[in-house]
C-alpha positions as CSV (number, residue, x, y, z in Angstrom):
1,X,0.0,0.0,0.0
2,X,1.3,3.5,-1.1
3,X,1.5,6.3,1.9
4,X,-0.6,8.7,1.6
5,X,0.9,12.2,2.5
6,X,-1.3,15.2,3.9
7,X,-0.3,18.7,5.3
8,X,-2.4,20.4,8.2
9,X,-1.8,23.4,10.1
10,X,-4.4,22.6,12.9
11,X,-3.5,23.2,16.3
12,X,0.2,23.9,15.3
13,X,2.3,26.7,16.1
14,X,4.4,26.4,13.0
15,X,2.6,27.1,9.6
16,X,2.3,23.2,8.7
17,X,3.0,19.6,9.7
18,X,3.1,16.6,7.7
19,X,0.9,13.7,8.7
20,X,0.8,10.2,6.5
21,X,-1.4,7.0,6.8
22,X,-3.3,6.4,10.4
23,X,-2.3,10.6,11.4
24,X,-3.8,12.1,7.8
25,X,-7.1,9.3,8.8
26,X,-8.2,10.8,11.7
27,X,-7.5,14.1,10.2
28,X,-9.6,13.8,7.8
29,X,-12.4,12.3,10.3
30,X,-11.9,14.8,12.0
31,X,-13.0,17.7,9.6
32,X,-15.6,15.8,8.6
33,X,-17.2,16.0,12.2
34,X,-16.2,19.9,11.7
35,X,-18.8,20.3,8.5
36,X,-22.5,20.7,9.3
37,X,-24.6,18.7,7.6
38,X,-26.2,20.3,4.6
39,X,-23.2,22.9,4.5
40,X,-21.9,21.2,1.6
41,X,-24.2,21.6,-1.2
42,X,-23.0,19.0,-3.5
43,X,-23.6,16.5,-0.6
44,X,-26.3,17.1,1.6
45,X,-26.0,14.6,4.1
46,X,-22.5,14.6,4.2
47,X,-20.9,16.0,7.7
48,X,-22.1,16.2,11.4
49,X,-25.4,17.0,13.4
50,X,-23.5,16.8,16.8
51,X,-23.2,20.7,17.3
52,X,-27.1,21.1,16.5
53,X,-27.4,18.8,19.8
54,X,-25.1,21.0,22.4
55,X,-28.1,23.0,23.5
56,X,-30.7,20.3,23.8
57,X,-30.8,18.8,26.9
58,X,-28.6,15.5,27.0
59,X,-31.3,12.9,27.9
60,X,-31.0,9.5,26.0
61,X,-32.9,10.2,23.3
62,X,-30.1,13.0,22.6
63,X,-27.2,10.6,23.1
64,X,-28.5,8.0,20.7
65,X,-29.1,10.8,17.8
66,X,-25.4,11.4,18.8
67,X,-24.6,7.9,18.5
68,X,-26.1,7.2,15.4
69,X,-24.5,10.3,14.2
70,X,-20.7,8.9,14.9
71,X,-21.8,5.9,13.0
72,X,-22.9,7.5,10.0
73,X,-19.9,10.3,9.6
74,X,-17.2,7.1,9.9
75,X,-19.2,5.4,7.7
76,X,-18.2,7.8,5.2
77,X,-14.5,7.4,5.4
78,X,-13.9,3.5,4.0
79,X,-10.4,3.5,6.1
80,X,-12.4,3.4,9.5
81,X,-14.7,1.2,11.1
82,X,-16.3,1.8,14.7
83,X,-15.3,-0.8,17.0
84,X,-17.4,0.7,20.0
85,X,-18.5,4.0,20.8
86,X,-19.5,6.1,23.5
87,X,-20.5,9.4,24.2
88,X,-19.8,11.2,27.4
89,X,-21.9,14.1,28.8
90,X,-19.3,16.8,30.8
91,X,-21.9,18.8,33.2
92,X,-19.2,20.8,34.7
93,X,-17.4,21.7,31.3
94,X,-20.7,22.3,29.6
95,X,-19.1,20.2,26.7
96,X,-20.4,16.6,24.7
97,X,-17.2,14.5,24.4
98,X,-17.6,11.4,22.1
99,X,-15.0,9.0,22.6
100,X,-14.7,6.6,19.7
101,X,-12.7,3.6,19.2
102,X,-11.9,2.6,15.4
103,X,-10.1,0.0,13.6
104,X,-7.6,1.9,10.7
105,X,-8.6,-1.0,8.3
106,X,-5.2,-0.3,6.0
107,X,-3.5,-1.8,9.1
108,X,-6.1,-3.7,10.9
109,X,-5.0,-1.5,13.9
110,X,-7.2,0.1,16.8
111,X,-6.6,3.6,17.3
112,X,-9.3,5.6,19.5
113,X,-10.5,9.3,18.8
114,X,-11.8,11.8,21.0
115,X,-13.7,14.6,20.0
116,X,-14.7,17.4,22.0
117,X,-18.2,20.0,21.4
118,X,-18.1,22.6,23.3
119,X,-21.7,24.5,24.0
120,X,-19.2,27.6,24.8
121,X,-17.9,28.1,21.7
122,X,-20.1,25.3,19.6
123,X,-17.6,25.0,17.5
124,X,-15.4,21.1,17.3
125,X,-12.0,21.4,19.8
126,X,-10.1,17.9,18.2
127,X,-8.1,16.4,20.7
């Protein structure tokens, strides 16, 4: 398999970073989680409903729409599938943190990504 190199310039303090294979994945994943869905015109359903959800109140119902909507954005990305999943609910931070674990199906190896929405800024904090 050919590596596959990417550039980003998130959370970096120099202008840009190079990231290959598992790294450029979960990049990726996480930009799509940053996209809205129906932000991108040419795909509708493309991107994340998790940010819609920050100012609902977090009962089960809420946590299962987030749930479901983990599932569908990895599903997009052919290099990932979820090997469990679980959202946690951060009272005190005001925050929804989804904790996902993911096999990198390149490698058959389990990597784990956490993602953080904040209802202060409602915008995604990738961690």
């Amino acid at each position: 398999m050919n590596n596959i190199i990417g550039f980003t310039n998130s959370q970096t303090s120099c202008t840009s970073v190079i990231l290959t294979d598992l790294e450029l994945a979960k990049q990726d994943l996480r930009n799509h989680f940053s996209i809205t869905k129906g932000e991108k015109w040419t795909l509708p359903n493309f991107g994340s409903n998790i940010p819609n959800y920050i100012f609902e109140p977090l009962d089960g119902t809420i946590v299962e729409l987030i749930q479901q909507d983990v599932v569908d954005v990895v599903s997009y990305d052919p290099r990932f599938q979820v090997t469990t999943h679980d959202v946690k609910v951060s009272e005190d931070t005001l925050a929804v943190t989804v904790n996902i674990e993911l096999t990198y199906v390149p490698l058959a190896q389990i990597t784990t990504l956490e993602l953080l929405f904040d209802r202060d800024t409602t915008q995604l904090e990738n961690n």
